[in-house]
C-alpha positions in Angstrom: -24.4 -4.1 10.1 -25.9 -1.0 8.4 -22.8 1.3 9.0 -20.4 -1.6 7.9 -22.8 -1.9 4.5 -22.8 1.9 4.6 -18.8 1.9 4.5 -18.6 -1.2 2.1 -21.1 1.2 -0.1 -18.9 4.6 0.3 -16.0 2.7 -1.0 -17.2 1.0 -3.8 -18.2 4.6 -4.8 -15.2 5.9 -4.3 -13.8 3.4 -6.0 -13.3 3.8 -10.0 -11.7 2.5 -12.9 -8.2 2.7 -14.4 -6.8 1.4 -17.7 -3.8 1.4 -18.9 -4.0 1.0 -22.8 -0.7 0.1 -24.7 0.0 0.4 -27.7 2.7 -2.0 -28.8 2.7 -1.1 -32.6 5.7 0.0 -34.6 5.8 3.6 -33.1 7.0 2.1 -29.2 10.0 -0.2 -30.9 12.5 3.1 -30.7 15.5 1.9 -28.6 16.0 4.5 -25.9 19.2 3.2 -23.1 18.6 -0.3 -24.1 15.2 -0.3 -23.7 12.0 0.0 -26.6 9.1 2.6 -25.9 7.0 -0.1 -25.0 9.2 -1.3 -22.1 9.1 1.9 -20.9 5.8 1.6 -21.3 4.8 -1.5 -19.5 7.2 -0.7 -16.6 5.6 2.9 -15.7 2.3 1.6 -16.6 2.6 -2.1 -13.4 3.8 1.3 -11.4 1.1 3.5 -12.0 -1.5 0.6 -11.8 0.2 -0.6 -8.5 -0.3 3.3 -7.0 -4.1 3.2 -7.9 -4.9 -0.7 -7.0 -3.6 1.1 -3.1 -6.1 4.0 -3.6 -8.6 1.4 -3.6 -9.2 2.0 -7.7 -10.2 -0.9 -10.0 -7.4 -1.6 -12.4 -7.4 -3.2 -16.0 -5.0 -3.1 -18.9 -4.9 -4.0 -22.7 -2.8 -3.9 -25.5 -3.1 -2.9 -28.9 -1.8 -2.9 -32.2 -3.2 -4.3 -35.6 -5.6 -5.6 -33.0 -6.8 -5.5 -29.3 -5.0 -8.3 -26.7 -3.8 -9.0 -23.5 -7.6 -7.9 -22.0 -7.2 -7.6 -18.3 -10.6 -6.3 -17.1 -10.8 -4.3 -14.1 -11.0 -5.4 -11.0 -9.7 -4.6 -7.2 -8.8 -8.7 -6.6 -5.9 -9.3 -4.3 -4.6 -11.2 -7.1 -5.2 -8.4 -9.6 -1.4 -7.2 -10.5 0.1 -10.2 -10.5 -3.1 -11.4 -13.5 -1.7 -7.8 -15.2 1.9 -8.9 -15.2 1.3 -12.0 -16.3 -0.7 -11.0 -19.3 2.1 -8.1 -20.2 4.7 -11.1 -20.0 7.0 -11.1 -23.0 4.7 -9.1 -25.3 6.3 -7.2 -28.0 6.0 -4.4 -30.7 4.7 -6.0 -34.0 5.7 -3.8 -36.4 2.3 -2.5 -37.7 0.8 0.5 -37.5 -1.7 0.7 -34.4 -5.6 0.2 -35.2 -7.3 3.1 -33.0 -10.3 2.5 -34.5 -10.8 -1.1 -33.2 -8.8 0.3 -29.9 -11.9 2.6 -30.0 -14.4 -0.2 -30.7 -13.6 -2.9 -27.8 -13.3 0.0 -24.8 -16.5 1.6 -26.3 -18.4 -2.0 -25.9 -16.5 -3.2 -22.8 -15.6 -0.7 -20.8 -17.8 2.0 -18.6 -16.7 5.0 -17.6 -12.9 4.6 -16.7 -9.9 6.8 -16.5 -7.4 5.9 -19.7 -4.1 6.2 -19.5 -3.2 5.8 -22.9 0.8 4.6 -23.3 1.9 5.6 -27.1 3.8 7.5 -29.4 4.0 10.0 -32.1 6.2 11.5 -33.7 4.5 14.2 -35.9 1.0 16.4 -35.8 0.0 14.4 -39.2 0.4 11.5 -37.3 -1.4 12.4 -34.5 -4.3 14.2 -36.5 -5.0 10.8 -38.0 -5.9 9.3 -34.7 -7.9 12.7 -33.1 -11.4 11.1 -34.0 -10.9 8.3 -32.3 -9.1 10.1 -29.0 -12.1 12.2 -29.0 -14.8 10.0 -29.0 -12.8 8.2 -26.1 -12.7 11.2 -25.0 -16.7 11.4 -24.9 -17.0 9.0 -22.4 -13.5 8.3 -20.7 -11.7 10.3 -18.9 -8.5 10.2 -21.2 -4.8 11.0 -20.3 -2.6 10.5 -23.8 1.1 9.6 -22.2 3.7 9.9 -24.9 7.2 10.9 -25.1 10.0 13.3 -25.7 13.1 12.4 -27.9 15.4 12.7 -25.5 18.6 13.3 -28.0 16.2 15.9 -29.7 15.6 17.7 -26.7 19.2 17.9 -26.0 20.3 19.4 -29.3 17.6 21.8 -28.5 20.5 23.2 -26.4 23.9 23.2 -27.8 26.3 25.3 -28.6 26.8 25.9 -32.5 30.7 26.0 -33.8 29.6 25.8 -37.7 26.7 26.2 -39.8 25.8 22.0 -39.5 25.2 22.5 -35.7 22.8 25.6 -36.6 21.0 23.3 -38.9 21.1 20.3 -36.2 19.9 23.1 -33.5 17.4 24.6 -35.7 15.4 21.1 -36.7 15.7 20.2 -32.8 13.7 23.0 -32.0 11.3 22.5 -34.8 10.5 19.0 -33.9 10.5 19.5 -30.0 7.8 22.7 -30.3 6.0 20.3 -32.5 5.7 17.7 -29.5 4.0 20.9 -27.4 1.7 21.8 -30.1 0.6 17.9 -29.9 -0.2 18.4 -25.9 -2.0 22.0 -26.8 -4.0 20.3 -29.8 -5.0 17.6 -27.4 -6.1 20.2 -24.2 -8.3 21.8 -27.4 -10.3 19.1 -26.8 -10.1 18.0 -23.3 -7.6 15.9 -23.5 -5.3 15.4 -20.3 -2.0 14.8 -21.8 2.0 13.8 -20.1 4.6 14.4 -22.4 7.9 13.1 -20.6 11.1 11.6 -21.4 11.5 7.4 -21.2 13.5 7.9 -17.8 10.8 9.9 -16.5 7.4 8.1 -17.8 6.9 6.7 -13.9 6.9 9.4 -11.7 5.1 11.5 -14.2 2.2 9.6 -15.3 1.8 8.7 -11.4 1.8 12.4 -11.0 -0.8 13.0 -13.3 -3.1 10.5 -11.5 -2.9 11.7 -8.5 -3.6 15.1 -9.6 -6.4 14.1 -11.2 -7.8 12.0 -8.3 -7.0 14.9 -6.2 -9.1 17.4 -8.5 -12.1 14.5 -8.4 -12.2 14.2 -11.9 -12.1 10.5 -11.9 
C-alpha cells in the first residue's frame, strides 16, 4: 500500500499542467488552403493536447477574444479530450481585436503554474509590442510558448526569381516582412519567451515538437 501511494504520489508530481490558449480574434480569420488561422489553430492545438494527456500531463484550454470562453480547466479525466472538443465545437473568429489584458486577468486568477501554449497571430512588431506587457507578466509565472505563423505566400516570394523591376519590389517587401516575423521570435527569447514560428501546414508537428523538447529539458 505505501509503494502504490508512493507511485500514485511520483506521478501526480510528475504530472503538470498544459493550456492551450486561442485566440479567435480578427488576426486568426486569414484563409490559408481553405482553412482560417484559427482552424489551424484548434486542429494542432486537440493534437498537441492529445500527445500530453498520454504523458500523463493535465490538459485545459480557453479561448479568447474581446473576452475569455470556452474554459476547459485542466484535468487528466478519461473523458478530458472529448469535454475539450466539445467546447472548441463550431467556435469562430469574431472579428475584434483580442483582449490580452483580460486573457491576462482570468489565467492569472485561475490558473497555477501551467505550461501555455499560446495559439495566435501577428502580423507586425507594433502589433506585437502592444501585447509584450501582458506576455511577460504570463511570462512571470507560466511557462509560455507564443505559437504563431509564417505567411506562407510571403515566404515564398522571399525566393523568386526577378524578370522586372515589380518582382524586385515584390522580392524586396517579402524579405522585409519575413525578417520581421524572426525579429518577433528574438524580441520574445529577450524575455524568456519560448516561441514556434511555423507555417499553417506545419503548426502540428512543430508545436508537438516544442513540447516535447521542453518536457525533455524539465522545464515544465
Amino acid at each position: 500500500k505505501q509503494n502504490k501511494l508512493m507511485v500514485n504520489q511520483f506521478q501526480e508530481e510528475k504530472s503538470q499542467q498544459v493550456y492551450a490558449l486561442i485566440d479567435r480574434g480578427r488576426s486568426m480569420q486569414m484563409p490559408f488552403n481553405g482553412l482560417s488561422l484559427l482552424d489551424y489553430a484548434i486542429n494542432s492545438a486537440l493534437v498537441l493536447l492529445n500527445v500530453a494527456l498520454r504523458n500523463e500531463d493535465k490538459v485545459g484550454m480557453l479561448s479568447f477574444s474581446k473576452k475569455v470562453a470556452n474554459q476547459v480547466l485542466a484535468h487528466k479525466r478519461g473523458n478530458q479530450m472529448e469535454i475539450i472538443q466539445n467546447a472548441l465545437y463550431n467556435i469562430d473568429t469574431d472579428y475584434s481585436e483580442s483582449d490580452y489584458g483580460k486573457l491576462y486577468t482570468f489565467v492569472n486568477s485561475k490558473v497555477k503554474r501551467s505550461l501555455l501554449l499560446l495559439f495566435t497571430n501577428f502580423e507586425s512588431e507594433d502589433a506585437l509590442k502592444r501585447q509584450l506587457p501582458y506576455l511577460r507578466a504570463l511570462a512571470k509565472s507560466h511557462v509560455l510558448v507564443l505559437i504563431f505563423f509564417e505567411n506562407t505566400e510571403i515566404s515564398e516570394a522571399t525566393n523568386m526569381k526577378c524578370d522586372n523591376v515589380s518582382d524586385i519590389y515584390l522580392k524586396t517587401f517579402a524579405q522585409k516582412f519575413a525578417n520581421e516575423k524572426k525579429r518577433m521570435v528574438q524580441e520574445l527569447r529577450k524575455f524568456g519567451i519560448q516561441s514556434v514560428l511555423s507555417k499553417p501546414e506545419d503548426l502540428s508537428v512543430n508545436s508537438i515538437n516544442k513540447y516535447l523538447e521542453l518536457k525533455s529539458r524539465g522545464m515544465i
